[in-house]
N, C-alpha and C positions, 0 to 999 in steps of 0.2 A: 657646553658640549664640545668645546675645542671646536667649533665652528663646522663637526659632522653634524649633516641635515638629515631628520629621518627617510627613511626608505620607504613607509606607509605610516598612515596613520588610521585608526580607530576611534569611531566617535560614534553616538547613535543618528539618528535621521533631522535633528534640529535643523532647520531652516537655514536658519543663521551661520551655522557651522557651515553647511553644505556651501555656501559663499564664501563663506571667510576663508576656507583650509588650502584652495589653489590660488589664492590671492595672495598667502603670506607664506605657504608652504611651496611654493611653483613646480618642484622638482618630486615632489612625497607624492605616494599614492593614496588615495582618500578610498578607507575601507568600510563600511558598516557591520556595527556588532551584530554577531548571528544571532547571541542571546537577546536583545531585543526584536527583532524581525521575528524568528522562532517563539515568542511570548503574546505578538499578536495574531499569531495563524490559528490557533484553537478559533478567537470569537470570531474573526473571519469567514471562517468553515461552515462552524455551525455542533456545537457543542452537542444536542439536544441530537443530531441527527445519527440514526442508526451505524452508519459506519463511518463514522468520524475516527472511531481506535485504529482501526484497519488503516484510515488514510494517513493518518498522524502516523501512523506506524513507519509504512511504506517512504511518509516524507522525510522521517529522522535519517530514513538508511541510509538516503541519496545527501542529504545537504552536510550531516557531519562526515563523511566518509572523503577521506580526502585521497585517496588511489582512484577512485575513477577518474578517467579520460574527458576532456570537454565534451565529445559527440556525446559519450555514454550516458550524463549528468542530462543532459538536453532529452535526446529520446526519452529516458527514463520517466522524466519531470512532466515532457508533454504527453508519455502517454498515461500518467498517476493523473494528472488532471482531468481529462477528458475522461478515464472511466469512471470517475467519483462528480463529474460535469461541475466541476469548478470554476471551469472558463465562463461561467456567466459575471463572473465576481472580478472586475476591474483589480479588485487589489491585488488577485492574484498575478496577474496582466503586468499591472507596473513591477510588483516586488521582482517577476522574471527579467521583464526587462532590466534591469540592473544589478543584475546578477552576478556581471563580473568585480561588484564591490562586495560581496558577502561571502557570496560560495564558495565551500573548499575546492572542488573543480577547476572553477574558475581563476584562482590563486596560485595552486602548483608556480605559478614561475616566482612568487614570494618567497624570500630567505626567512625560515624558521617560521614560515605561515602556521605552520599545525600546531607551534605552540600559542601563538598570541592570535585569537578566532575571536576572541569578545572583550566589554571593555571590564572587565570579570577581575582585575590585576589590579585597575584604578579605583574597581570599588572595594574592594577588600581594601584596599588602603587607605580608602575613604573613613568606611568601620577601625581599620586601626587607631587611626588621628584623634576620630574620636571619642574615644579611652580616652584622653590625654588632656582637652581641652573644653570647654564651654562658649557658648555665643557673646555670653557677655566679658568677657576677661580681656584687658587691654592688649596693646601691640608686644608692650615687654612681656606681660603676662606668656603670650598666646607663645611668645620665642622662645621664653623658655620650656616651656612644655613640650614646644615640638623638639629641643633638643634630649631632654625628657626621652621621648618618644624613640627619638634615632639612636639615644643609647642602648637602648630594649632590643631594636633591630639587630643591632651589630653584636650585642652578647648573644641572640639566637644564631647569628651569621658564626659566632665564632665557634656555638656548642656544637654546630653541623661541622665546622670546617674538622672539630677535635674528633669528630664520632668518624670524618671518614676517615682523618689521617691515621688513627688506631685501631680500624675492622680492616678487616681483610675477606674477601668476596672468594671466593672458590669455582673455577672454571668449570663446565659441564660439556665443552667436545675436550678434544685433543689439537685442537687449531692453536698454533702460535695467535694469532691475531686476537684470539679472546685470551690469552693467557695474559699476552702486554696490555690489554685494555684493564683486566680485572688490577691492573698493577697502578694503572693513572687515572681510571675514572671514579668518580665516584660512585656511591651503591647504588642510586637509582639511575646513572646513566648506565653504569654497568651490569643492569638487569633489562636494559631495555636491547644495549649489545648482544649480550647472552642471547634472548630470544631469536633475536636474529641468526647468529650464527649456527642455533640448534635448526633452524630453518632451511641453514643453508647447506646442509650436510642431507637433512632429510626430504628437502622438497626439491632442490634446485641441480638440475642436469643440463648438459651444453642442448645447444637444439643445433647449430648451424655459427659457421665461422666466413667472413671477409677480412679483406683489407680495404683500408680507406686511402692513402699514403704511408704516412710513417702509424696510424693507428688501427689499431684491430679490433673490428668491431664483433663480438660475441651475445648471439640470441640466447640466452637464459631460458631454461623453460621450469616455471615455479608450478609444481602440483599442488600446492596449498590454498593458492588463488588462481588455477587454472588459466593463465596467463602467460604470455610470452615475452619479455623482455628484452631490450639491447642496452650491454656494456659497454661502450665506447672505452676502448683503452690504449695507452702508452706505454707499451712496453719500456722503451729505451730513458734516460733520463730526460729530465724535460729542463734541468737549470744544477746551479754547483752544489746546492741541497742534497741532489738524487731525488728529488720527488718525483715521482710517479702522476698524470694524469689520471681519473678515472671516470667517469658522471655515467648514472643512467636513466633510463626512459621513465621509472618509476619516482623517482626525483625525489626520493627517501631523505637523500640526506640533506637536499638542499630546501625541505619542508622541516625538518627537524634537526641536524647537526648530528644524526647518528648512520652509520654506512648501513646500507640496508643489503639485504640478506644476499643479493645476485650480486655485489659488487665484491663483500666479502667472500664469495664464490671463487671470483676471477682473480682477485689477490694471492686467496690459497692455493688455489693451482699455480701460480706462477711462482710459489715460491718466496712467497714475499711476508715475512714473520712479524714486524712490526706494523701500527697503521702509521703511514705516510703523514709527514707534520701538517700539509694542509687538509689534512683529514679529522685530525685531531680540536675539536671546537674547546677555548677557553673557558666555556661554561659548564664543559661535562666534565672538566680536571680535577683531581685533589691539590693538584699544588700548582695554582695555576699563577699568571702578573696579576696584581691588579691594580687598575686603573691608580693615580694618585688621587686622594682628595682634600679640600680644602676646608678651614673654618670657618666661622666667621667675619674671620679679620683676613682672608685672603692668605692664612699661614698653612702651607701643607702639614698635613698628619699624616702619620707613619700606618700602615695597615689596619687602617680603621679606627686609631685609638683618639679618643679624647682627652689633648696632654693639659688642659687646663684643670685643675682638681678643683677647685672653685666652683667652677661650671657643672662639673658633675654631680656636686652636696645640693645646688641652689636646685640643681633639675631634679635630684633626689624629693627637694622639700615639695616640689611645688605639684610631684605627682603624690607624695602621700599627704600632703593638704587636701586635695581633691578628693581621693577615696574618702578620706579623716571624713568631710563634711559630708558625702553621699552618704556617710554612715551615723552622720547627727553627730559627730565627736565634735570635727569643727576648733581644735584647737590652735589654729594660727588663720589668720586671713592673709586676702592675698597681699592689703596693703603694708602687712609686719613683715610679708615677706621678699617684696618688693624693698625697703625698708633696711631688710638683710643684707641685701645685694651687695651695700656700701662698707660692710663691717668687715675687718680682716681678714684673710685665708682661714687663717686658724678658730675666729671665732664662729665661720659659718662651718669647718670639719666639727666640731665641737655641736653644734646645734643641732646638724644634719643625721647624726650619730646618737642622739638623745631620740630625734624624734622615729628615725626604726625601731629606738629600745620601746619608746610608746607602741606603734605599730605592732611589735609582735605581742605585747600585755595588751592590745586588746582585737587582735586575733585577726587584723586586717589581710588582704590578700598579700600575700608574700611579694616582694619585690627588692631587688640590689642585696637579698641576704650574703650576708657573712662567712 
């Protein structure tokens, strides 16, 4: 990781973990997944008892809901217990007590908290992997399958990249700011923008203006969440960029990497047609850096491409080996194909290309088609 340390991490409640992760992480914050916590609160409760919908109701709103306020998440929480008399139940007792590891409330000051809330990310890729591989298959077996596996990734990674580079999203105010976003973001970042800005045209009017020194601070008033807000902003340049300061109390963007609806308020009133580059998050881009990476021999690749062609036929065989036998075909083992590994460039293109011509005659799941 180039020697960047995480910022938090996510794990469920093991024992073991809960020791281990300030001991070797010192600096990361240790977070617990909501979806495990939220998965034991039903038998908790008390499943069987008449208003258990009601309570489970009332507890979704507060703990996914990441705009409430610390006090607000607190009140809320202790008076949903005490009317539903939960507070006999210790578990309820400790899981609050550590609260500020789970809860969205409690997290607003985490970078891109509202997107990573559970370990939901590591398991799905968990079920990816395994597609790919078996318990019993050796160490070379297992590598190449996972390379297998990461060539799948990056042809999805590449079919997104092509769908946003050649859609084109259509603006719905008349705000510069959405017009440059519909230009750089991609479609789902640029639908989540959109929303925002229709928001900020319909719900959001000044309330009250300060100065702070050189920053001007502006109360927002949002009719949609009946809420008051402060902008904190920079008029004047802040470095040889031009960028602009901006941050506010809602913490929109610093939960999720999109400017939330009172900030794009204050922008369009000043005047200000593009978003600001430190505004702009590399992950919401159509054509963004990225990162360099490397293979397995410590050789960079170029935007993701696997430049060994060898590598990519042996990873071909070894995922349609795998279907082959789920499917009772079973016409190569892994040891012929282990075996393979050492025969020339051309005689494994030649093999690898024989055995899709099998795959599509007898109607296997499609993969690396032509």
């Amino acid at each position: 990781m180039e020697g960047k340390k995480p910022e938090y991490i996510i794990t469920d409640q093991d024992p073991g973990i809960i020791k281990s992760v300030p001991l070797i992480f010192k600096t990361a914050r240790h977070r617990f997944c909501m979806w495990h916590i939220m998965n034991k609160m039903p038998s908790k409760f008390g499943v069987s008892r008449s208003d258990y919908n009601d309570f489970m109701c009332k507890i979704n709103d507060i703990i996914w809901d990441d705009e409430l306020e610390v006090a607000e998440f607190n009140g809320i929480w202790e008076q949903i217990i005490e009317d539903h008399g939960a507070g006999v139940n210790d578990w309820f007792a400790d899981t609050y007590a550590i609260r500020g590891q789970w809860v969205m409330a409690h997290c607003r000051d985490l970078r891109m908290t509202s997107i990573m809330r559970t370990t939901q990310r590591s398991e799905s890729e968990n079920s990816f992997f395994k597609r790919f591989e078996h318990k019993s298959v050796t160490l070379v077996e297992f590598w190449m399958r996972f390379e297998s596996a990461m060539d799948q990734q990056r042809h999805t990674q590449k079919q997104l990249d092509n769908m946003d580079k050649h859609s084109s999203a259509t603006a719905s105010t008349h705000l510069a700011l959405e017009i440059h976003t519909a230009k750089v973001y991609t479609y789902s970042a640029f639908q989540k923008f959109k929303e925002e800005a229709i928001f900020s045209i319909d719900s959001c009017r000044t309330g009250g203006f300060t100065e702070r020194g050189e920053l001007e601070v502006t109360t927002v008033k949002d009719s949609s969440t009946k809420k008051n807000f402060e902008v904190t902003y920079s008029p004047a340049l802040t470095d040889n960029t031009g960028t602009r300061k901006a941050s506010c109390s809602c913490t929109m963007f610093e939960r999720t990497g999109i400017l939330c609806r009172h900030i794009i308020w204050i922008f369009s009133a000043s005047g200000i047609k593009t978003i600001p580059e430190d505004y702009v998050v590399n992950k919401w881009m159509k054509e963004y850096l990225r990162l360099r990476i490397f293979n397995s021999n410590g050789e960079g690749t170029e935007n993701m491409q696997v430049i060994d062609e060898k590598q990519i036929a042996m990873s071909i065989m070894w995922y349609l080996d795998s279907i082959c036998d789920q499917q009772m075909y079973g016409f190569l083992c892994p040891e012929i194909i282990s075996q393979i590994g050492y025969a020339s460039d051309e005689a494994v293109t030649i093999l690898s290309k024989r055995m899709k011509d099998l795959k599509r005659k007898f109607y296997i799941a499609p993969y690396y088609d032509e």
